[in-house]
C-alpha positions as CSV (number, residue, x, y, z in Angstrom):
1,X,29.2,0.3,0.3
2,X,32.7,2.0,0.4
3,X,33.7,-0.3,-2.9
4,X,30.6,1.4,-4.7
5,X,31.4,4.8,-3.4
6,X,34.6,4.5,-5.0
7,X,33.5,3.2,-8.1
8,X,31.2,6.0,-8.4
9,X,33.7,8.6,-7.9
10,X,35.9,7.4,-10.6
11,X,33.1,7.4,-13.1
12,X,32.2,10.9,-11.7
13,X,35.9,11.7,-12.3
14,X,35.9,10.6,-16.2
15,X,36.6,7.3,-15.9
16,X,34.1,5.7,-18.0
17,X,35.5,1.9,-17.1
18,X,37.1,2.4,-13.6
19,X,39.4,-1.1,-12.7
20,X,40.6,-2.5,-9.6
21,X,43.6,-0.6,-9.1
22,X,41.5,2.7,-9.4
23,X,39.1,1.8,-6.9
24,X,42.0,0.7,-4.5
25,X,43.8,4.0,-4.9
26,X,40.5,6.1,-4.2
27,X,40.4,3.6,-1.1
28,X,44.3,3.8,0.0
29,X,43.4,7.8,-0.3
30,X,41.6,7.9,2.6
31,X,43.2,4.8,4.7
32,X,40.4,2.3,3.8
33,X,41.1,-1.4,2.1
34,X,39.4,-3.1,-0.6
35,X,38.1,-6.5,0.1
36,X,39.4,-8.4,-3.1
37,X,36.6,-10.9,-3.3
38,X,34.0,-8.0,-3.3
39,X,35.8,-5.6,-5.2
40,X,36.3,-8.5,-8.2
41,X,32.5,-9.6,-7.9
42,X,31.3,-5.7,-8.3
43,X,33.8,-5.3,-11.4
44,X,32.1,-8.3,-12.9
45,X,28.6,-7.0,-12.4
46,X,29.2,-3.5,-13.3
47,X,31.2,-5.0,-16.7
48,X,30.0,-3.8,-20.2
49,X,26.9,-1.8,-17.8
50,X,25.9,1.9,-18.3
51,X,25.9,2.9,-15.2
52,X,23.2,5.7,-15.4
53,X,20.9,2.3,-16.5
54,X,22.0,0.8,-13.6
55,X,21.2,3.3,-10.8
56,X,17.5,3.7,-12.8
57,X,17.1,0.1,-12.3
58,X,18.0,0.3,-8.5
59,X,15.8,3.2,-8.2
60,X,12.8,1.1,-9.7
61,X,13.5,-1.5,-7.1
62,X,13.6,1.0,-4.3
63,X,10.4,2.2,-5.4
64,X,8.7,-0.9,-4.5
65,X,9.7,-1.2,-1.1
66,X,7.3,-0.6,1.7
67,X,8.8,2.4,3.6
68,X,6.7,1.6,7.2
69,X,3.7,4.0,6.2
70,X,1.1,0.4,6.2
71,X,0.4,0.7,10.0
72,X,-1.5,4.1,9.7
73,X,-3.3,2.9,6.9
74,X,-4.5,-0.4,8.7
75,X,-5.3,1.0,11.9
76,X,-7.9,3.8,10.1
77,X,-10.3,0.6,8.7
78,X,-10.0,-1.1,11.8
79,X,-11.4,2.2,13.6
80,X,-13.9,2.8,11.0
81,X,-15.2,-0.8,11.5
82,X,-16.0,-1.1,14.9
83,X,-18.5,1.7,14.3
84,X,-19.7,3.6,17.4
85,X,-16.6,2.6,19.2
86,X,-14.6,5.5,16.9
87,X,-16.3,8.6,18.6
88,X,-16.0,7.4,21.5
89,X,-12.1,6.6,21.1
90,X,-11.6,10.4,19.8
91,X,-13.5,12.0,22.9
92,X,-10.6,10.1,25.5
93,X,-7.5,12.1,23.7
94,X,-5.1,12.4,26.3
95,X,-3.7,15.9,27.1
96,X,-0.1,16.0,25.8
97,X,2.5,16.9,29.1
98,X,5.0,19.1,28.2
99,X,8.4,18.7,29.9
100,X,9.9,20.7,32.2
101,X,13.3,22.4,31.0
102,X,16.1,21.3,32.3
103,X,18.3,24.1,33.3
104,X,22.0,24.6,34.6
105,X,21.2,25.6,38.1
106,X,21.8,21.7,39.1
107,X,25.5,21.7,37.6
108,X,26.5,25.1,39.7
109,X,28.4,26.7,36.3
110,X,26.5,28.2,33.0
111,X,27.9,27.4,29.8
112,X,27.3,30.8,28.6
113,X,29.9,32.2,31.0
């Protein structure tokens, strides 16, 4: 991630074709080190690439993850298919209990003092 980071911010500082030794440099900046093998194999995939085309294409692939919201939608049908049983399920809601506050009295000082 920190290799891509770098790259980024060498294209975002107006170089178009950022190398090795740039990357490294943003890296050294800030006490970090660049893992050779990675930092070669990222050069070679980012070589001759637009990078704007690049981040589109991640986006696109992004897009088509599931991001978790499948178990609300599968537990809905499964209500709504056991019929009667669904009314009955809404009329048990449990009351919600709200916490108590915890308060400084139990530490003997205030931290507004």
């Amino acid at each position: 991630m920190k290799l891509i980071a770098a790259y980024l911010l060498a294209y975002l500082g107006g170089n178009s074709c950022p190398t090795a030794d740039d990357i490294k440099n943003i890296l050294e900046s800030v006490g970090a080190e660049a893992d050779e093998d990675k930092l070669e194999f990222l050069l070679a995939e980012l070589k001759d690439k637009d990078i704007t085309e690049v981040i589109a294409a991640g986006r696109e692939k992004f897009a088509s993850v599931p991001s978790g919201g499948g178990a609300i939608s599968v537990g809905a049908p499964a209500a709504a298919a056991a019929g009667g049983a669904a009314p009955a399920a809404e009329a048990k809601k449990e009351e919600k209990v709200e916490e108590k506050e915890e308060s400084d009295d139990d530490m003997g000082f205030s931290l507004f003092d």
